[in-house]
BATORMI-46331 format. One record per residue: residue number from 1; x, y, z of N, C-alpha, C, O in turn; residue in one letter. Coordinates in Angstrom, 3 decimals, decimal comma. Atoms other than C-alpha are relative to their C-alpha. Layout:
// residues N
NUTOR    i       n.x       n.y       n.z      ca.x      ca.y      ca.z       c.x       c.y       c.z       o.x       o.y       o.z  aa
NUTOR  NUM         X         Y         Z         X         Y         Z         X         Y         Z         X         Y         Z   A
...
END
This chain:
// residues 125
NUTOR    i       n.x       n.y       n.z      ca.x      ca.y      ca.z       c.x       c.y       c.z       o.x       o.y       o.z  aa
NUTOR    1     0,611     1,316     0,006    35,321    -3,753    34,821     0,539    -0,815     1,172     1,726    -0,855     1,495   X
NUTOR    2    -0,445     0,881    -1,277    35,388    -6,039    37,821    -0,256    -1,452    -0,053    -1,353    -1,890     0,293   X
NUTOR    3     0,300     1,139     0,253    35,971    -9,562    37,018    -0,032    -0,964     1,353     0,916    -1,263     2,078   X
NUTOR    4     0,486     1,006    -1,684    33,890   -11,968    40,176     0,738    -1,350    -0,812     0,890    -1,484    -2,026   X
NUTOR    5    -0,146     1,277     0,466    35,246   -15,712    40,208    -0,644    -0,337     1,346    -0,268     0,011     2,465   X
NUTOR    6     0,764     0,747    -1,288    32,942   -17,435    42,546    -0,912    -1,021    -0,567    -1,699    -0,862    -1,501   X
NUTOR    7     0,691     1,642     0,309    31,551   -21,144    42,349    -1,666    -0,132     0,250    -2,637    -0,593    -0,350   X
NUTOR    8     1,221    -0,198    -0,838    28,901   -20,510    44,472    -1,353     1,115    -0,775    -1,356     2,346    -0,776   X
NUTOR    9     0,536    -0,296     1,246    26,010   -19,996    41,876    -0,872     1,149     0,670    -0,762     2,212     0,059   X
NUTOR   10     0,618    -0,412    -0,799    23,662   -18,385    44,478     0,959     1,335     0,810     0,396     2,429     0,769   X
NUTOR   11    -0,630    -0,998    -0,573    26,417   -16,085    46,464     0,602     0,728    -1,290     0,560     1,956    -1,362   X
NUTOR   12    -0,350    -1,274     0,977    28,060   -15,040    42,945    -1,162     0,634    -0,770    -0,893     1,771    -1,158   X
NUTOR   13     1,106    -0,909     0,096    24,637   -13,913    41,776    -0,060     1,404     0,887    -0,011     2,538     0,409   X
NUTOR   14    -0,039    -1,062    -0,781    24,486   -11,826    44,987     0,728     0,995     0,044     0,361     2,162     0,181   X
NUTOR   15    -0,972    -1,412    -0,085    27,937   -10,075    44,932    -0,104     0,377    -1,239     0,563     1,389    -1,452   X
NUTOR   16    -0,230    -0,849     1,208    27,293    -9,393    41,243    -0,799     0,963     0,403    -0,323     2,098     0,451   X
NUTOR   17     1,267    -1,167    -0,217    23,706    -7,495    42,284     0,820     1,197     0,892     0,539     2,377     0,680   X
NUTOR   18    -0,001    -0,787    -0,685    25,640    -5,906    44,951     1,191     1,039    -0,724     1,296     2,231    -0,437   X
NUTOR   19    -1,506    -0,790     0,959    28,812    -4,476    42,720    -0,739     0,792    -0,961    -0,380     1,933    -1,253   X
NUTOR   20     0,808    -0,839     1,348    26,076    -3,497    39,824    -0,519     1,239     1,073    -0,258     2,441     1,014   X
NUTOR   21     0,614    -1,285    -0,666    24,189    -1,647    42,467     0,815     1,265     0,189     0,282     2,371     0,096   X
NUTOR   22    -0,638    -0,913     0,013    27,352     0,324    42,993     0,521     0,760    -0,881     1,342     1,635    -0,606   X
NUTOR   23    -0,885    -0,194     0,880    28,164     0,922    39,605     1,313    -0,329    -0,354     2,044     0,206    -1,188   X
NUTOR   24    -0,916     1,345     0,453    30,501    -1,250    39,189    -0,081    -1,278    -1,478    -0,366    -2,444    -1,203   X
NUTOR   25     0,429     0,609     0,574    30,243    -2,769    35,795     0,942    -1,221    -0,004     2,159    -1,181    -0,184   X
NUTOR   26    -0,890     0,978    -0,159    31,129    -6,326    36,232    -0,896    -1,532    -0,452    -2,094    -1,815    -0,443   X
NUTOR   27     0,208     1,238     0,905    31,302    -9,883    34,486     0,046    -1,443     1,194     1,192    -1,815     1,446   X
NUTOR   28     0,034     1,757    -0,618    30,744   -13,476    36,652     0,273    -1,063    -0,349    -0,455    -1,687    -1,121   X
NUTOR   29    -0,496     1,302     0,406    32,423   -16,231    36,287    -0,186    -0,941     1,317    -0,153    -0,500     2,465   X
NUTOR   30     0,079     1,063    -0,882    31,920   -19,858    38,073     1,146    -0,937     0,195     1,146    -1,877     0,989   X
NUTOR   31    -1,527     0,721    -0,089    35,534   -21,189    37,591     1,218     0,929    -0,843     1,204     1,611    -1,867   X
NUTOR   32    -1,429     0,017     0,634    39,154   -20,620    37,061    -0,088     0,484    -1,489     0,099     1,588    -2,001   X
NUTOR   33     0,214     0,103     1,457    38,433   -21,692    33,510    -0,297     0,773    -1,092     0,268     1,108    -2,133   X
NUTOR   34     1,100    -0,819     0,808    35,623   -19,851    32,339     0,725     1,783     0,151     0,793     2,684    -0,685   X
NUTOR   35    -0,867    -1,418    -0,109    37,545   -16,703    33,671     1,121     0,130    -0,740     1,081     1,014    -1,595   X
NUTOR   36    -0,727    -0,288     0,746    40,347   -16,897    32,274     0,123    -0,204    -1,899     1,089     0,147    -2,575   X
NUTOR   37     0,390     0,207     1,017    38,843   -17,943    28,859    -0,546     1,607    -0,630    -0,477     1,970    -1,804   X
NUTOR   38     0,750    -1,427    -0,146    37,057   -14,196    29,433     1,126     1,124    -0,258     1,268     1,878    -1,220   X
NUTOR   39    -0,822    -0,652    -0,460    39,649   -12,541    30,648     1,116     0,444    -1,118     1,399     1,601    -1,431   X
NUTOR   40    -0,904    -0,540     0,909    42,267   -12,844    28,066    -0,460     1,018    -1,212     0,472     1,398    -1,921   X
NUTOR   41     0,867    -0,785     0,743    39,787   -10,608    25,821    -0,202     1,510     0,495    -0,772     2,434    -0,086   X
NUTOR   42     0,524    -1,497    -0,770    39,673    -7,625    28,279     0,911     0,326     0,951     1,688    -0,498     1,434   X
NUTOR   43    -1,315    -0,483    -1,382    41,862    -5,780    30,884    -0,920     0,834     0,753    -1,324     1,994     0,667   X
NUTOR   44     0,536    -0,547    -1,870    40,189    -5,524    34,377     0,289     0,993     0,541     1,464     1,313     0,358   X
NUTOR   45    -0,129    -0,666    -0,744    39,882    -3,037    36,433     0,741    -0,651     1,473     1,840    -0,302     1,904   X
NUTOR   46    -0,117     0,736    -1,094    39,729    -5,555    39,689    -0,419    -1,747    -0,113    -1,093    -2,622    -0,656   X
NUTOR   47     0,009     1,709    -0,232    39,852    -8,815    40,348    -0,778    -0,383     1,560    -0,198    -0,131     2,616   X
NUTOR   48     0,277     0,875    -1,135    37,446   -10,696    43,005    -0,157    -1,371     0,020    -1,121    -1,932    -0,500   X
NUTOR   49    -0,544     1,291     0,061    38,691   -13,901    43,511    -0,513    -1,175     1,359     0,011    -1,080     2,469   X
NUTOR   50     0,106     0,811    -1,357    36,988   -16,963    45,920     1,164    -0,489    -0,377     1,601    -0,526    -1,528   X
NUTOR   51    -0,939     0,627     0,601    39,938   -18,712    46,563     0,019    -1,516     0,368     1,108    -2,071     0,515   X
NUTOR   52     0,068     1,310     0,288    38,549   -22,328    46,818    -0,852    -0,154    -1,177    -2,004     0,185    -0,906   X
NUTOR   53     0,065     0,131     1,084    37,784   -23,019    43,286    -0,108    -1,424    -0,231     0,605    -2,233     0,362   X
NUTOR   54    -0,435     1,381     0,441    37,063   -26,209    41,598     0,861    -0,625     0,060     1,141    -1,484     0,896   X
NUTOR   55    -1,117     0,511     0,534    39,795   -26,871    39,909     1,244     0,476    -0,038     2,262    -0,196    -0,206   X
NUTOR   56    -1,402    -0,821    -0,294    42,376   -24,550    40,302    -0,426     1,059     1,110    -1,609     1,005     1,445   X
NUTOR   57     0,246    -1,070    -1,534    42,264   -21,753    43,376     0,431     0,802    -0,768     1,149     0,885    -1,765   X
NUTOR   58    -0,229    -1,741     0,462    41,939   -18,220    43,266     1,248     0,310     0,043     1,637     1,039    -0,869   X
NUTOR   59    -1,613    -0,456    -0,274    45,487   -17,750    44,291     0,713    -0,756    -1,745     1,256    -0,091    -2,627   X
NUTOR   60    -0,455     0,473     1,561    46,479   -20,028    40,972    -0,375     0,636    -1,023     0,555     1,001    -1,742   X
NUTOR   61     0,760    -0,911     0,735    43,964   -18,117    38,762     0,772     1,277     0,011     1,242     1,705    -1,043   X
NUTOR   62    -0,630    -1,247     0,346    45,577   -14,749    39,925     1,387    -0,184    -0,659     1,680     0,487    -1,648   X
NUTOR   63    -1,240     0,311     0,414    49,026   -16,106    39,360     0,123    -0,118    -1,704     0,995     0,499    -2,315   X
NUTOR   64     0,147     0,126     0,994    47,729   -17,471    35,803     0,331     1,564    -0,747     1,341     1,899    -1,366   X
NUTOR   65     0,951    -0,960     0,151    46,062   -14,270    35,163     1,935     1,224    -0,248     2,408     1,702    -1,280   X
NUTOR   66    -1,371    -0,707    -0,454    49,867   -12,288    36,741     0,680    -0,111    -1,721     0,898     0,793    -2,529   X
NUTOR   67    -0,625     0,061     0,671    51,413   -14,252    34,216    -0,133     0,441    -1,693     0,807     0,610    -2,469   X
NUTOR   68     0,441    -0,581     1,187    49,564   -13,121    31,083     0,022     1,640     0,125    -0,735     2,144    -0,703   X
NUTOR   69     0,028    -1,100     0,030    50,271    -9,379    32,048    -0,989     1,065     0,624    -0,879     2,290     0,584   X
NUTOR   70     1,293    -0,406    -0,634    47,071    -8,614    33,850     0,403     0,503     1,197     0,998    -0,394     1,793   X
NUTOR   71    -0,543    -0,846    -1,119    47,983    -6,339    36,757    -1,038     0,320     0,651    -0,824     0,770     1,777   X
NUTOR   72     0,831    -0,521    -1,069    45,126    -5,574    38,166    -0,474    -0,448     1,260    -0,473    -1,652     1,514   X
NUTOR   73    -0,395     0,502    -1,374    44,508    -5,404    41,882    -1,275    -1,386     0,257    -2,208    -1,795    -0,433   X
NUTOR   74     1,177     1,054    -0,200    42,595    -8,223    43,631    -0,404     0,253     0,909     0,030     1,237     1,509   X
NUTOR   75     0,854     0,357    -1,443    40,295    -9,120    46,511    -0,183    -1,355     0,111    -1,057    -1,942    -0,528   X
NUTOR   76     0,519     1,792     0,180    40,474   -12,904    47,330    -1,281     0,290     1,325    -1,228     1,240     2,106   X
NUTOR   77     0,522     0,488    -0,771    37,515   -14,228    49,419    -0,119    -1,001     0,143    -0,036    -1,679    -0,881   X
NUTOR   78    -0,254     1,133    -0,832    37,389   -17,092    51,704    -0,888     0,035     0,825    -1,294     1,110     1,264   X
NUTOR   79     0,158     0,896    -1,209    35,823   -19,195    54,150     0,812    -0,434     1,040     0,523    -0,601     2,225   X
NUTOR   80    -1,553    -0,018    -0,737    39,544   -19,822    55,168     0,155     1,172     0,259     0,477     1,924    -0,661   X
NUTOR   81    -0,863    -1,012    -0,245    40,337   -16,997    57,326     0,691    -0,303     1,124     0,365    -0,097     2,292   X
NUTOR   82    -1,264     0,646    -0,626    43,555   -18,596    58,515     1,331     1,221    -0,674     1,421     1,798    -1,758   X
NUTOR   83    -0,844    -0,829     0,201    46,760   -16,542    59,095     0,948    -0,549    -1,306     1,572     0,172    -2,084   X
NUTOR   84    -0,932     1,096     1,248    48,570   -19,609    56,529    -0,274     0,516    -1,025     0,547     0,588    -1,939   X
NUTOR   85     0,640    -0,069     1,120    45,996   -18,369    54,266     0,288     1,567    -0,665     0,721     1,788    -1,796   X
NUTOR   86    -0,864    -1,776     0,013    46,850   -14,209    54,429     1,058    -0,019    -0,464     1,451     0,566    -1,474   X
NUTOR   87    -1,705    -0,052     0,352    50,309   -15,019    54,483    -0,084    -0,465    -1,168    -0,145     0,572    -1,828   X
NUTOR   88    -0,309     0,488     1,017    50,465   -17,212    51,237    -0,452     1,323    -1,325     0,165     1,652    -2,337   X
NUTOR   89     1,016    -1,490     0,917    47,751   -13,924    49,535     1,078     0,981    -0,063     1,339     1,525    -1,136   X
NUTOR   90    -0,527    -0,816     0,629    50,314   -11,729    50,422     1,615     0,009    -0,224     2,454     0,907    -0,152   X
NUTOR   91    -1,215     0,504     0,499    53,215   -13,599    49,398     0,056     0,052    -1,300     1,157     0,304    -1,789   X
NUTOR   92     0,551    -0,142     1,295    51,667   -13,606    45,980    -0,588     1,591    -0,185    -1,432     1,817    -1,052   X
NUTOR   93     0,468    -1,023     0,555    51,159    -9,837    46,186    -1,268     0,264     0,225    -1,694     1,265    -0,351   X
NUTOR   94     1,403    -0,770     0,282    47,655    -9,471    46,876    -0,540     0,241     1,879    -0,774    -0,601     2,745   X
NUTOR   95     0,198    -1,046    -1,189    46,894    -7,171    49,970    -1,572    -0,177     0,419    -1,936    -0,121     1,594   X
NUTOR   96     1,489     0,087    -0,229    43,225    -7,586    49,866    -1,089    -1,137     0,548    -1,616    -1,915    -0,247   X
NUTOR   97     0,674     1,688    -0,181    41,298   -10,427    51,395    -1,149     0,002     0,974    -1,011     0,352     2,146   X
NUTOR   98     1,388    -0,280    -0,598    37,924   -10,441    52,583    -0,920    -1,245     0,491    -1,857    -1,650    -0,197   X
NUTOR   99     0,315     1,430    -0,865    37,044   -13,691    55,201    -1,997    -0,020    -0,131    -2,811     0,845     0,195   X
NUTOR  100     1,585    -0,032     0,028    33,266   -15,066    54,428    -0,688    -0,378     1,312    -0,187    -1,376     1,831   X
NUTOR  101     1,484    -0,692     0,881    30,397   -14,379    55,316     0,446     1,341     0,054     1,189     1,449     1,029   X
NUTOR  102    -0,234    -0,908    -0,246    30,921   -10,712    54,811    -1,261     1,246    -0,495    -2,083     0,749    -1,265   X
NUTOR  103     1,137    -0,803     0,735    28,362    -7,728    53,783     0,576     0,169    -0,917     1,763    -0,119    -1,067   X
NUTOR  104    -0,168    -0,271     1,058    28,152    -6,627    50,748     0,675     1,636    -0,207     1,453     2,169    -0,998   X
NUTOR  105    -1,174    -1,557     0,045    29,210    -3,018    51,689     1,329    -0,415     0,449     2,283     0,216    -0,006   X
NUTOR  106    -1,747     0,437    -0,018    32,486    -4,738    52,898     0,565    -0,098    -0,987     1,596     0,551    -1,161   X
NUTOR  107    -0,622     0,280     1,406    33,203    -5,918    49,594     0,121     1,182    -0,470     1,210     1,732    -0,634   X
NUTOR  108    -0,075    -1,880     1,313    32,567    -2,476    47,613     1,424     0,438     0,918     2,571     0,263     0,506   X
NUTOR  109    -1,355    -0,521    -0,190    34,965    -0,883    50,117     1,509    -0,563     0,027     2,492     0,154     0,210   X
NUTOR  110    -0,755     0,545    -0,055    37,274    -3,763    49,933     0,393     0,213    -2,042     1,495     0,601    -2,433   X
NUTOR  111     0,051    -0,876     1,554    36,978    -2,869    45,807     0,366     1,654    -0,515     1,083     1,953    -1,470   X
NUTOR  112    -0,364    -0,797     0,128    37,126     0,353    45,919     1,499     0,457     0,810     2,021     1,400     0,214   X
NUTOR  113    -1,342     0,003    -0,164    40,663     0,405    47,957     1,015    -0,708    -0,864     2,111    -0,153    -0,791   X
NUTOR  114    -0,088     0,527     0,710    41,741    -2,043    45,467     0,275     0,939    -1,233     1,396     1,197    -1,672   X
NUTOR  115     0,126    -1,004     0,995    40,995     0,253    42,870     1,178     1,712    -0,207     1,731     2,445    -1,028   X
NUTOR  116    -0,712    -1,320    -0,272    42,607     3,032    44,527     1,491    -0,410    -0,201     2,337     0,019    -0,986   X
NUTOR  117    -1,512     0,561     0,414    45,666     1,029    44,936     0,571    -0,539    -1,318     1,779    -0,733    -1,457   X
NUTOR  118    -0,141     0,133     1,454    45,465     0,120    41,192     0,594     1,347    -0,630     1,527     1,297    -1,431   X
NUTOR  119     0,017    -1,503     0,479    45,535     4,016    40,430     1,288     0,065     0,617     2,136     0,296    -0,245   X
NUTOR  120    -1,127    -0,603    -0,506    48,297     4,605    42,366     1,789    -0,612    -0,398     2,846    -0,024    -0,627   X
NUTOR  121    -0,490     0,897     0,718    50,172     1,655    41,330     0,359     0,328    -1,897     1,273     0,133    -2,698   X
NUTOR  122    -0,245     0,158     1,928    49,740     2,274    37,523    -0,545    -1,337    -0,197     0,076    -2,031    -1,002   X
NUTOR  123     0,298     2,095     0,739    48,227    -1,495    36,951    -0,412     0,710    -1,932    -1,339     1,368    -2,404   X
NUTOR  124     0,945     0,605     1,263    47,736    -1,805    33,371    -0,027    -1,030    -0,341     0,282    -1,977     0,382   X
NUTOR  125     0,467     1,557     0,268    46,761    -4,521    31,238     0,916     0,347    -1,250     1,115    -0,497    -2,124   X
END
């Protein structure tokens, strides 16, 4: 399962179509909130995370998320692709970060390394 957090009602529509297309079965969320309301119910495969968010940022969300035992890998995306912004992602552990606009085959392979590094890792939930 690949849990999207993206605000953007119109672009998280899109990366869901494009993740289903891959087989990827995965759940959409439009905030922080609503995700982690989800989330505590299920243990992820992956995490794709925008990380300007309403109300809390993707980077806070994963941290939340960290702190409830949830291990699984992420992918933040951004509009910010600032080195401040990398550095802080992988100060917090998360290796993956995918600067917008990007294709949609970027993402899958930015998911499926993710994934791989989950496997290799051991993430459980």
């Amino acid at each position: 399962m690949v849990i999207l957090v993206e605000d953007d009602e119109g672009l998280r529509a899109a990366l869901q179509r494009v993740l289903r297309a891959w087989g990827f079965e995965t759940r959409a969320h439009a905030s922080a909130e609503e995700a982690l309301a989800d989330v505590a119910l299920d243990c992820p495969d992956c995490l794709v995370v925008d990380l300007n968010l309403p109300a809390m940022s993707g980077l806070d969300l994963i941290d939340r998320l960290r702190e409830r035992g949830v291990t699984a890998p992420a992918v933040v995306i951004s509009a910010q692709d600032e080195a401040r912004v990398r550095l802080e992602a992988r100060r917090r552990g998360i290796e993956h970060f995918l600067p917008k606009p990007f294709l949609g085959s970027a993402l899958v392979r930015k998911v499926e390394a993710a994934l791989a590094e989950g496997r290799r890792g051991g993430a459980r939930c």
